[in-house]
C-alpha positions in Angstrom: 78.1 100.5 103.1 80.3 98.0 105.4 83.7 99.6 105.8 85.8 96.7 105.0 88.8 96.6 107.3 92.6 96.9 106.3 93.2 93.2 106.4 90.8 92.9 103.8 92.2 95.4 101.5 96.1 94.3 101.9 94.9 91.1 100.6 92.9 92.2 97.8 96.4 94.4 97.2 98.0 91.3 96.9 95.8 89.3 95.0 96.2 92.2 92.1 99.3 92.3 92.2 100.1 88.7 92.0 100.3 88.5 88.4 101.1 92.0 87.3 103.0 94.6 89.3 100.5 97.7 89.1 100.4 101.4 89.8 98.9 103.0 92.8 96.0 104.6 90.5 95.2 101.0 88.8 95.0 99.4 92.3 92.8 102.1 93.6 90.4 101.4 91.0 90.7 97.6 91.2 90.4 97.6 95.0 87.9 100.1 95.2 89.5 102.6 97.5 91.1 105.9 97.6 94.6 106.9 96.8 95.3 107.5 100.5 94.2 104.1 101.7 96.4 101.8 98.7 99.3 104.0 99.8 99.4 103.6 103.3 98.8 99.9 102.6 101.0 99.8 100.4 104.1 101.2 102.6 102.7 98.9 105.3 102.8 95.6 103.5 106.3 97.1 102.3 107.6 97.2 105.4 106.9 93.3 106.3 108.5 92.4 102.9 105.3 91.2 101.4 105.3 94.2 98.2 108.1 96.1 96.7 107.6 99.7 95.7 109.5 101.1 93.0 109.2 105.2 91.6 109.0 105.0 87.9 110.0 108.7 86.3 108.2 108.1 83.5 105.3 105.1 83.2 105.1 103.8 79.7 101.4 104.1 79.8 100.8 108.0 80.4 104.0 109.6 80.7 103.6 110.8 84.5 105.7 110.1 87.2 104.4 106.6 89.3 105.0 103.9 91.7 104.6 100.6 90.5 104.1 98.1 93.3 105.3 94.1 92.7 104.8 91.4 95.0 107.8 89.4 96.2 108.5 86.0 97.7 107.4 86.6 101.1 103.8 88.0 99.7 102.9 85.0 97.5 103.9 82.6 100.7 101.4 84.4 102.3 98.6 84.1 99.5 99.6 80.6 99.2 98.9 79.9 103.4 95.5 81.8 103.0 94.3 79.6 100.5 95.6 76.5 102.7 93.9 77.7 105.3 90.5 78.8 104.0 90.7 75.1 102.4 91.4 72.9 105.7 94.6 71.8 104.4 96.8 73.5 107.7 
């Protein structure tokens, strides 16, 4: 198996959360990758302002304590120049 790099994954990250903000456990299995990995990721794309992390005490789902990650502004303007660029259009 290729080990895909973490460019790859922080735009698969991304690309989830788009539409829905989602927990570290529902990207892991969305993305394919271990806890660890979406974390650090995660914090990462954070810190450029591209996701926001938020601690939920008590997701409505299962109870347990969780961080729900959402994309902001910055993130879909990135998306959005990926797609240009994979397209020609830049």
């Amino acid at each position: 198996m290729v080990k895909r790099s973490s460019y790859i994954i922080k735009e698969k990250i991304l690309q989830t959360v788009r539409e829905n903000p989602a927990t570290y456990a529902a990207l892991e299995r969305k993305v394919n990758t271990g806890y660890r990995t979406i974390k650090d990721n995660c914090e990462e794309l954070e810190q450029f302002d591209q996701v926001k992390i938020d601690f939920v005490k008590e997701h409505p789902a299962n109870g347990r304590p969780s961080y729900l990650v959402s994309i902001t502004e910055r993130g879909l303007n990135t998306l959005k120049k990926k797609v240009e660029r994979r397209s020609g259009k830049t």
